[in-house]
C-alpha positions in Angstrom: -9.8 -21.1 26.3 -12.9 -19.2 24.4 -13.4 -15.8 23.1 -15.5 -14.4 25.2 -12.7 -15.3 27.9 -10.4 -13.4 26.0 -12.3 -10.7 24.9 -13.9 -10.0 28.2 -10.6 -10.3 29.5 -9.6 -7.2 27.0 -12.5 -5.5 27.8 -11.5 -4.8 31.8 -7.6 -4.2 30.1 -6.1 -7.5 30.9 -4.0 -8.0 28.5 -3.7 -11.7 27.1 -1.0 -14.1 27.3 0.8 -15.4 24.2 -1.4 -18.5 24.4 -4.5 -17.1 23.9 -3.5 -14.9 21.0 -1.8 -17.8 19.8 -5.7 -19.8 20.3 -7.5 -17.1 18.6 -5.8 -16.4 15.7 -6.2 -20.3 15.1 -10.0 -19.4 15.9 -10.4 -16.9 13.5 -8.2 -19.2 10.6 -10.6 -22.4 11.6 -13.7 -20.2 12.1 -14.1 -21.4 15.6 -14.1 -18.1 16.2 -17.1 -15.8 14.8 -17.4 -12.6 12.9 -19.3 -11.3 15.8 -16.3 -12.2 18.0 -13.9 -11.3 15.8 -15.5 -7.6 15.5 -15.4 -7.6 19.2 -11.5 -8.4 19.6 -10.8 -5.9 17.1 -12.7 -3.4 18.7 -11.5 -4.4 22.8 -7.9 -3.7 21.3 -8.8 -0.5 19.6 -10.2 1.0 22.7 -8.0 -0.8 25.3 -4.6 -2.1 23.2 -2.5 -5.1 23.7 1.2 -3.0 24.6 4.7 -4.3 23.1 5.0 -7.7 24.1 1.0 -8.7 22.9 1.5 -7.0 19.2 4.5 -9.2 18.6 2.3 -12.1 20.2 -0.2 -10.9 17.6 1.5 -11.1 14.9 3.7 -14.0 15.3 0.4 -15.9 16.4 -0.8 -14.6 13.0 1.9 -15.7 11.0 1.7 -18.6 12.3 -1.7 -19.2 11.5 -1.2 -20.7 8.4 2.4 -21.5 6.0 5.2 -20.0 6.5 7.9 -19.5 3.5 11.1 -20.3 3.6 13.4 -19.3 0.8 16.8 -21.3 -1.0 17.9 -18.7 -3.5 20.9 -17.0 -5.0 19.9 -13.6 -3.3 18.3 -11.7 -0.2 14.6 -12.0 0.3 13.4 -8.7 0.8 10.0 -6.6 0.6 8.2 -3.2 1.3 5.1 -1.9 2.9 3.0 1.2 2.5 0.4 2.2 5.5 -1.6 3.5 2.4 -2.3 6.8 1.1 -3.7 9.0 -2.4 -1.8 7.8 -5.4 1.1 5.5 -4.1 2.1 3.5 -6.5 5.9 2.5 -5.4 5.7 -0.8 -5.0 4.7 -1.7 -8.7 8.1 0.8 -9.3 10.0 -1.2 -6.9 9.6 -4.5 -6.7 11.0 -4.8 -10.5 14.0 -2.9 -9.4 14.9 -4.6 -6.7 14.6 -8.0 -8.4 16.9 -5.8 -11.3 19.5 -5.4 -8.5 19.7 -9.3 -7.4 17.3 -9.5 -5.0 14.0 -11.5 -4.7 10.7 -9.7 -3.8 7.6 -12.1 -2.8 5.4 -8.8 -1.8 2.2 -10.2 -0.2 0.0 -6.8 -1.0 -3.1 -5.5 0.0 -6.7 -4.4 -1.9 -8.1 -1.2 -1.0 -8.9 0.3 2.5 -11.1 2.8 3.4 -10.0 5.8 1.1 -6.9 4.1 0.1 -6.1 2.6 -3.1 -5.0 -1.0 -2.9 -2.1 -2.6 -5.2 -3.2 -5.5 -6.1 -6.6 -3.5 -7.8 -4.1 -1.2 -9.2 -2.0 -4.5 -11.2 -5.3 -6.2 -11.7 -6.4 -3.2 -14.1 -3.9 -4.6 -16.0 -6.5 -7.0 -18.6 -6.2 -10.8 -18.0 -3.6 -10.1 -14.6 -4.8 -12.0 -11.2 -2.6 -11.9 -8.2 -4.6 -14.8 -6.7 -2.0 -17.4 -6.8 -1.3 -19.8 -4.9 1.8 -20.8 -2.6 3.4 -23.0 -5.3 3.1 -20.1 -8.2 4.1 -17.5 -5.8 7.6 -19.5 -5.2 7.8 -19.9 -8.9 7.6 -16.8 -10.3 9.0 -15.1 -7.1 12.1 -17.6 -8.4 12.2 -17.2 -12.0 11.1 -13.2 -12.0 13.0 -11.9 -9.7 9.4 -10.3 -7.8 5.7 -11.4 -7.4 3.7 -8.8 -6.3 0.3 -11.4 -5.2 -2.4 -11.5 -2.8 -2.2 -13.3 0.6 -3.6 -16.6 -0.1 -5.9 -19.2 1.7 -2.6 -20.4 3.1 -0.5 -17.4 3.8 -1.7 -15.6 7.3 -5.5 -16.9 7.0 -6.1 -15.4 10.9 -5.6 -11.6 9.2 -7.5 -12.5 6.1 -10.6 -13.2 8.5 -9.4 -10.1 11.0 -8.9 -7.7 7.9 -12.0 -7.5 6.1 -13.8 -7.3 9.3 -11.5 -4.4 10.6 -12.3 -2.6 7.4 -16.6 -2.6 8.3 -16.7 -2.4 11.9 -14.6 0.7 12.5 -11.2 -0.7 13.7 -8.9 0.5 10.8 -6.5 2.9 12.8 -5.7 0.7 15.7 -1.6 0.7 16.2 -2.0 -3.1 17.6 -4.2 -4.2 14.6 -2.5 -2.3 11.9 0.9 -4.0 13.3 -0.1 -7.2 13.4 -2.0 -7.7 9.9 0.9 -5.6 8.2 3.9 -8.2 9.5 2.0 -11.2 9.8 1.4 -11.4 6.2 4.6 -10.1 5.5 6.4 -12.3 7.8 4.8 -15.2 6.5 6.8 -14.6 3.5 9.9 -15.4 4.9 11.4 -12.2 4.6 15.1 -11.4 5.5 14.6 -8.0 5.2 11.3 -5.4 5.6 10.9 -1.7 5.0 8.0 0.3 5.9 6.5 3.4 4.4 4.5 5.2 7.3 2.7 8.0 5.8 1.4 10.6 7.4 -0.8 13.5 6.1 -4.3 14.4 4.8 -4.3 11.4 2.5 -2.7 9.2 5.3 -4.4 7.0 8.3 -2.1 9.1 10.6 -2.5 12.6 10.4 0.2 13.7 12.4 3.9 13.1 12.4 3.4 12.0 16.4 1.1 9.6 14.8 2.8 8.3 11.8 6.1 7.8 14.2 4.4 6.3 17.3 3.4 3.6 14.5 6.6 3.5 12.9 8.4 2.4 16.0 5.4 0.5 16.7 6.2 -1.7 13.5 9.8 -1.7 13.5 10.3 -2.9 16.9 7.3 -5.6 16.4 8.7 -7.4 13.3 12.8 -6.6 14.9 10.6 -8.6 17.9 9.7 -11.2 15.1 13.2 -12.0 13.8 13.3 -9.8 10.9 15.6 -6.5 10.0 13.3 -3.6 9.3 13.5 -0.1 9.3 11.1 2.6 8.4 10.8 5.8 6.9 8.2 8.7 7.4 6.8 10.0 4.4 4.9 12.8 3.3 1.1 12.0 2.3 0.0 16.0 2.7 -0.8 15.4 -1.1 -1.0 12.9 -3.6 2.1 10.9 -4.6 1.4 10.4 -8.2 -0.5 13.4 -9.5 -3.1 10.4 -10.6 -5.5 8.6 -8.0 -7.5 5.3 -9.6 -6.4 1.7 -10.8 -5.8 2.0 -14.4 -4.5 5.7 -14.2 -2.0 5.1 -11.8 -0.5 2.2 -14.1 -0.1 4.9 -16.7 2.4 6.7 -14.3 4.2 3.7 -13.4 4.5 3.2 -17.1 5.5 6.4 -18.0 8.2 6.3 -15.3 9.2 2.7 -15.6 9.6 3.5 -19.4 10.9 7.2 -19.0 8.6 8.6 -21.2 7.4 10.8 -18.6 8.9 10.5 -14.8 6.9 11.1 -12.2 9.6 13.1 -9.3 7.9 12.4 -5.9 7.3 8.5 -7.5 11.1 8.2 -9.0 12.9 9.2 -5.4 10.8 7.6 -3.0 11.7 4.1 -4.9 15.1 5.0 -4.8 15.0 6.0 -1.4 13.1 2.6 -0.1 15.1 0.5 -2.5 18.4 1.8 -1.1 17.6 0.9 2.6 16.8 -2.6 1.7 19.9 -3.1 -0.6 21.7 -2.0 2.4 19.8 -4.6 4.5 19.9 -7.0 2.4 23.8 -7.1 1.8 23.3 -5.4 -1.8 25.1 -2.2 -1.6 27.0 -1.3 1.8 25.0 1.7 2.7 21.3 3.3 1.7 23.3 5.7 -0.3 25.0 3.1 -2.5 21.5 1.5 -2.6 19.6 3.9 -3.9 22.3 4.4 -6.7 22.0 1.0 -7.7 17.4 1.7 -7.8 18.2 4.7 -10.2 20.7 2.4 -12.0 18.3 0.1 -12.6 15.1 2.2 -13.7 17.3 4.2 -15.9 18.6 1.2 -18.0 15.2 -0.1 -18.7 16.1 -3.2 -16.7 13.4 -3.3 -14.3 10.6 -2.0 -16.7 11.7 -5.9 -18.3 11.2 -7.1 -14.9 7.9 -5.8 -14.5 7.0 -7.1 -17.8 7.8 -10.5 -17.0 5.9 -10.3 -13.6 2.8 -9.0 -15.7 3.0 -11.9 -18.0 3.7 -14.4 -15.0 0.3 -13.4 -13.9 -1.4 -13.7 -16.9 -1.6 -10.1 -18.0 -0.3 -9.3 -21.8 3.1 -11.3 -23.2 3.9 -7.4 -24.9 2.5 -5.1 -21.9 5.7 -2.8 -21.3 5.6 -2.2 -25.6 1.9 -1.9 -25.8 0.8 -0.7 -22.4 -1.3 2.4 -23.9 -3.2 0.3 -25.9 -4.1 -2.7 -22.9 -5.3 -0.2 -20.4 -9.6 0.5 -19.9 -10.3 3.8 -20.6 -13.8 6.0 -18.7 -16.0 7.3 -21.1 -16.2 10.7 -19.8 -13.0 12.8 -18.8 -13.7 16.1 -17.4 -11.8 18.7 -16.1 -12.4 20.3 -12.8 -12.0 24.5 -13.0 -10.4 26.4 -10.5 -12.8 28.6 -8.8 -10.4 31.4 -8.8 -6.5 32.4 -9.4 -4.3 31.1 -6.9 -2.0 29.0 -4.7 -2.5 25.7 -4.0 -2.3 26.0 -0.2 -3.5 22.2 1.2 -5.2 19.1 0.1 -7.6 16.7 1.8 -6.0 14.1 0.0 -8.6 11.7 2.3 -11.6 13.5 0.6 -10.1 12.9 -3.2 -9.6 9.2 -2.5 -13.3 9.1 -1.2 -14.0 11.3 -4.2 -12.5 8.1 -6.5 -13.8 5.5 -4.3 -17.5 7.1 -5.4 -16.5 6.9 -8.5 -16.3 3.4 -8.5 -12.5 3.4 -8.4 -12.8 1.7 -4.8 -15.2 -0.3 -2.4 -17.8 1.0 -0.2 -18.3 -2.7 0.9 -16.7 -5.7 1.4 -17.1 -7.6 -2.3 -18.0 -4.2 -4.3 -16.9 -4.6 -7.7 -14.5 -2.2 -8.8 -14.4 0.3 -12.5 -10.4 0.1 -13.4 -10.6 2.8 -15.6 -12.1 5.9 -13.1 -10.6 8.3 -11.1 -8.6 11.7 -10.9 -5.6 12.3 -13.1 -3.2 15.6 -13.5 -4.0 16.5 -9.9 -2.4 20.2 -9.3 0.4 19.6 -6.1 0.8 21.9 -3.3 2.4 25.4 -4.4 1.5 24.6 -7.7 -0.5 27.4 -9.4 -4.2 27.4 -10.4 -6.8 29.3 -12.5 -10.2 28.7 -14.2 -7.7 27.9 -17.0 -5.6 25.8 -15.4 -7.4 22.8 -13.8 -7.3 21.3 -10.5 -7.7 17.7 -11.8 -9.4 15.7 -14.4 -11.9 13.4 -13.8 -12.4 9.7 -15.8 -15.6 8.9 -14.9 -18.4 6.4 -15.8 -21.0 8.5 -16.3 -22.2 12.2 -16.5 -23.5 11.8 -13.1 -20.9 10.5 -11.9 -18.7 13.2 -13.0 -21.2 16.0 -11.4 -20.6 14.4 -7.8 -16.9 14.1 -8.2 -16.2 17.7 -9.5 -17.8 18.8 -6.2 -16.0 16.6 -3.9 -12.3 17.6 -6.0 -13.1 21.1 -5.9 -14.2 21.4 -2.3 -10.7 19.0 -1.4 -8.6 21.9 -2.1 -7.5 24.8 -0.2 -6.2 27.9 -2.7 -4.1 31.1 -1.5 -2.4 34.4 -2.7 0.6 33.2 -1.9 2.9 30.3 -2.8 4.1 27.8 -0.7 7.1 25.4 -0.7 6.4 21.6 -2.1 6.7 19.7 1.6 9.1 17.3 2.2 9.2 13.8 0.8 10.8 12.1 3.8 10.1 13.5 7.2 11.8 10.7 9.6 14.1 7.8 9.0 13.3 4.9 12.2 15.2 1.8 12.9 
């Protein structure tokens, strides 16, 4: 076998055999195979694809690429996964709760993508937290926590790691095949005995359209149910923001506030609930998603999993007193500026994928692979669809570096939303349940 085999194999839509996905994954964990090749495959399955039986081919051949965890605790190992979007910030809600409810959460996460914010940059805002760990740490605090929310290491899935950061500057982002495969190979690799997925689909979303979001949704659930693994999905709304905040340290603020219940965030508070109750379910925790999600709200409203979350901050190396002190351990932008509604109004729509660009200019995100990113910038107290809007009641505010900064982001916020006479009705939250 050789990649040019297999990729000009792709290229005339043959598609390959279990074998040779299975050879150049290994290729692309050994570096046998090159970035030049790699690009290549990436970009013969986005224009040709590799059909049912090559994405679970794909992904198992990924998975396989490097260790694969298995688990001997008291409890079900379950996890979650977000297709990305403006603001979502669940997972740092969820993970805690879950591990409050008795199960344990090893969630191998992601770093930003394109206009999306990434969780692990959104934990590591937190001062002195790194989510590079390695295998060993990951089973320890996964163990002792309850939850580790950590990068994929050099050992976990090292094929996508190679696949990933190349899909991300060549183009290749919003292929079904690829998003499938680099989603459940890492999570897979976890050892998982239980997986739910968050499609999103909106203006802020990869998938624009709900034909979209579900043709990937089914895509997914039938890929890792392929793998072994119990998965369903739900379709949620990404028209708008999730968290009316967008950037790294800001969005840790509203997972504080919420964890904490100083100040819950709605949209934030019953989409946890809602994933959390379909994994309880899975996982043997509650008998259906409606006694699971119970059991969520249970334990975010006792304070239980904003101790869990603590403890996985601390596990990490963040602050021993970060769930007391939080306020005072965040980085803060020296300019905050609020952006003026043009007019009275309605907010009507969103391009919720022109305000993450907005943050990633901002320095909230990476333009390139290895960009260094500002914790403290973005949008915060972004208005919602319906929500009403005048030159004395702001669109957002902007945390920004500098002045200049600021000038180019006001712009960018103010031409990302749409303003009419009339109001409109909030969307729905979930659109589609799958699986």
């Amino acid at each position: 076998m050789d990649a040019r085999g297999i990729i000009a194999g792709l290229r005339q839509g043959h598609a390959p055999s279990a074998e040779d996905l299975a050879w150049f994954a290994r290729g692309l964990a050994s570096g046998e195979v090159s970035d030049a090749q790699a690009g290549a495959f990436a970009m013969a399955v986005c224009l040709r694809g590799l059909g049912e039986g090559g994405r679970v081919a794909l992904t198992r051949a990924m998975r396989d690429s490097g260790v694969v965890m298995e688990w001997d605790l008291p409890g079900p190992v379950l996890d979650k996964h977000s297709t990305g979007g403006i603001g979502d910030c669940v997972s740092l809600l969820l993970a805690p709760a879950l591990a409050a409810c008795g199960a344990y959460v090893p969630m191998i996460s992601g770093r930003g993508l394109g206009h999306t914010g990434g969780t692990l940059d959104k934990l590591e805002a937190i001062p002195g937290l790194r989510a590079e760990v390695s295998t060993e740490r990951l089973r320890k605090i996964t163990r002792d926590v309850g939850c580790a929310i950590v990068a994929a290491n050099v050992d976990i899935a090292p094929a996508d790691r190679r696949l990933y950061a190349i899909r991300d500057v060549t183009g290749t982002v919003e292929s079904i095949d690829l998003i499938t495969a680099s989603i459940l190979s890492k999570k897979l690799a976890a050892g998982l005995e239980g997986l739910v997925l968050d499609v999103k689909v909106g203006s802020g979303a990869f998938m624009k359209t709900l034909a979209e979001a579900e043709a990937l949704a089914r895509a997914l659930v039938s890929t890792a149910q392929g793998a072994g693994c119990m998965t369903r999905a739900l379709i949620t709304d990404m028209s708008q923001p999730l968290a009316s905040a967008a950037g790294n340290a800001l969005e840790i603020i509203e997972v504080m506030e919420t964890l904490t219940g100083t100040s819950i965030n709605i949209a934030l508070w019953d989409l946890t609930a809602a994933l959390g109750g379909e994994l309880l379910a899975l996982g043997g925790l509650a008998e259906d998603a409606e006694g699971g999600e119970g059991r969520i709200i249970g334990a975010l409203r006792s304070g239980r999993a904003a101790e869990v979350f603590g403890e996985m901050v601390a596990a990490l190396g963040g602050p021993l007193d970060f769930v007391e002190r939080w306020p005072d351990r965040l980085p803060a932008a020296p300019v905050v500026r609020e952006v003026a509604a043009a007019h009275d109004g309605y907010v009507t729509a969103i391009d919720g994928q022109a305000l993450g660009l907005a943050v990633v200019d901002l320095g909230g995100g990476r333009h390139r692979e290895g960009d260094r990113i500002n914790p403290s910038v973005g949008l915060a107290e972004i208005a919602g669809i319906g929500e009403h809007v005048s030159p004395d009641l702001p669109l957002a505010m902007i945390h920004a570096a500098t002045e200049a900064d600021a000038d180019r982001a006001e712009a960018a916020v103010r031409a990302a939303f749409t303003l009419g006479a009339d109001e409109i009705e909030d969307p729905s939250l979930i659109h589609k349940r799958i699986g």
